[in-house]
N, C-alpha and C positions, 0 to 999 in steps of 0.2 A: 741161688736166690736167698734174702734175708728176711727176715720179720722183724717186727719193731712190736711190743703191748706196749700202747698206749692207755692212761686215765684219762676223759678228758671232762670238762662240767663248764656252764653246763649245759646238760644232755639234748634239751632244746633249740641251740647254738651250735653244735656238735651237728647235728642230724635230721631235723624239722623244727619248726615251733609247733605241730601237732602235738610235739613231745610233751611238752609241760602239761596239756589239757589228762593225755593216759596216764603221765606220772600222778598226777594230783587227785585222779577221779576215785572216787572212793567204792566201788564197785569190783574192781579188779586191782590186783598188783603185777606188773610187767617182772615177766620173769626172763628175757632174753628177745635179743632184736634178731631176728632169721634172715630178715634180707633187707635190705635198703637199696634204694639205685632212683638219679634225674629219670627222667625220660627228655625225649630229644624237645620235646614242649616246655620244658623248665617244672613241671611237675614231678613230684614224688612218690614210689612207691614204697612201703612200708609194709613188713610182714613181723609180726609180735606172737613170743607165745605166754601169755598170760594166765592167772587164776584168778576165780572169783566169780560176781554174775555177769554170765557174759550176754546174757539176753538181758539186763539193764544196760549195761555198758555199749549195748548193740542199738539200743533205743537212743543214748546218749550220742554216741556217734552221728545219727541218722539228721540232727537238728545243727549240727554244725556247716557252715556255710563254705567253710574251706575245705570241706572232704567229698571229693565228686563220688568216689563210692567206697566201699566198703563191704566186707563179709566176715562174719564170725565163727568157724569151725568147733564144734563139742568136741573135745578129745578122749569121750569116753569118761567121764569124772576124773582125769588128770590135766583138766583147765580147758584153754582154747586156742588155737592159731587165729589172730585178727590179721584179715590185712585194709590198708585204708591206702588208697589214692588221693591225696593234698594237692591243694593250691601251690604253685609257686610263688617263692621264698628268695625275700635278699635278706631276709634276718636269721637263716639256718643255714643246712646244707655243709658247714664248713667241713667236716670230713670226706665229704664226697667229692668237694671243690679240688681237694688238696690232693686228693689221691689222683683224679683226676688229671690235674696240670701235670702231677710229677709221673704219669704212667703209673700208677701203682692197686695193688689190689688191695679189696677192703674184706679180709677172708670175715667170716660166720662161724657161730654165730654172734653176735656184740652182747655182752651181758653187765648189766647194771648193779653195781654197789652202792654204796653209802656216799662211796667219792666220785661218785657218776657213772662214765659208760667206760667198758673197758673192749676195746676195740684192737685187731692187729691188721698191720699195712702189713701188704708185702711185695717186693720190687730189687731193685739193684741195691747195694751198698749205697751207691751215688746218690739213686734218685730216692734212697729213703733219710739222706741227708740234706739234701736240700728241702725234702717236704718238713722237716723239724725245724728250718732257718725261717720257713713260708708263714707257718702254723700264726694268722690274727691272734691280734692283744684281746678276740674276745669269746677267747676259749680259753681256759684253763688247763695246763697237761703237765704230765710226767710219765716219762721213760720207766716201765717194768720192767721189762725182759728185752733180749735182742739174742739171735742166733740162726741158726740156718734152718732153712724152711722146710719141712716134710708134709705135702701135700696128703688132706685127708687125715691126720694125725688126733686132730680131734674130731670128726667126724660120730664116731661111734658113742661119746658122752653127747652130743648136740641133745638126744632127745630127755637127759633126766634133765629132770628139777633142781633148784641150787641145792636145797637142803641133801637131794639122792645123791648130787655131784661130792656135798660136803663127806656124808658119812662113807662113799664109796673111797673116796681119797682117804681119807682117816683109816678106812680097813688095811689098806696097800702099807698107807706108812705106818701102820701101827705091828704089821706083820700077818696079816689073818688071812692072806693069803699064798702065803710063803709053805714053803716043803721041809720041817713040819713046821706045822701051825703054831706063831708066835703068839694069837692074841685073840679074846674072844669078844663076845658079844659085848659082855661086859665091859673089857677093858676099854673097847670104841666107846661104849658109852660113857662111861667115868670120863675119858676124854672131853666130850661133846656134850657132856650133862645134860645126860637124855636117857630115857628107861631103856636096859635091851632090846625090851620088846619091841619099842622102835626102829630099835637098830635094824635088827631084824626083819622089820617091815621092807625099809630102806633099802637093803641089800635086796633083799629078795626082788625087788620093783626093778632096780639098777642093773642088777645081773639080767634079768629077762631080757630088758631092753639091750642093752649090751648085746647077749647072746643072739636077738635077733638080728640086732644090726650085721652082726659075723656071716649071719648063713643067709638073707636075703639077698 
């Protein structure tokens, strides 16, 4: 089996028109899409893990007319799990379309940059070339990565934060977890132009999670 990281924008168009209203709403900032999927009704559901207030942002949901339901999870002051059930859509969905036609899976979780949503298919060699020949003129995309697929491989990062994600990678490659130890607190931070102490915070948050992930 292969994978494909796709960018694609925008995010809207990609995956619901609910999209634009969570990106835009000033209450919360989407920090990764956890699941997406039609229902056999033409309906979507939608699962975000978010920060910010999520009891306004729960109020705001609650007045929209295209969201049959919705819930918003406290994660403990490390943000929220929203999920929102939506109307059916001929102006979204196109990732789910695509993967869809070509048999293909839409692995988790999707997480959102600056150049939209970064998303990975995964399927045959075949059928994840034809979904790239398929892809409408009204998404925007490009090819990250492509290689063979190891099931679950990022699993155990799904639960940090981008910023935990950022400094955690920055430790690996900067060496601070190597035998012996290439690099400290500091040196990540001088990187990431950020106090130690941060850093420090970061890791400590990342490892936990991590480590739980490992023995649960």
């Amino acid at each position: 089996m292969q994978y494909l990281k796709l960018s694609l924008s925008p995010t809207e168009r990609a995956v619901h028109p609910v999209d634009r209203f969570i990106e835009g709403h000033n209450a919360i900032s989407r920090e990764a899409l956890l699941h997406v999927d039609s229902r056999a009704d033409g309906t979507t559901v939608l699962l975000y893990r978010v920060t910010g207030d999520g009891e306004r942002f729960a109020d705001a949901l609650s007045e929209r007319t295209d969201v049959h339901d919705h819930e918003t999870v406290d994660l403990a002051g490390n943000g929220y799990h929203v999920f929102v059930h939506a109307d059916r859509t001929s102006r979204g969905n196109v990732l789910l379309d695509v993967a869809h036609e070509h048999a293909l899976i839409v692995d988790t979780p999707l997480k959102f940059t600056d150049d939209g949503l970064r998303a990975t298919l995964v399927g045959t060699h075949e059928n994840l070339r034809n979904a790239l020949g398929a892809m409408p003129d009204v998404i925007d995309f490009s090819v990250n990565n492509a290689g063979t697929y190891i099931p679950g491989s990022e699993d155990l990062l799904s639960p940090l934060t981008d910023r935990q994600l950022e400094v955690f990678e920055t430790a690996v490659e900067e060496g601070y977890y190597d035998v012996p130890r290439r690099a400290t607190h500091k040196d990540i931070a001088d990187n990431l132009d950020c106090a130690p102490s941060t850093v420090d915070e970061h890791l400590r948050k990342a490892e936990s999670r991590v480590v739980t992930g490992l023995i649960q």
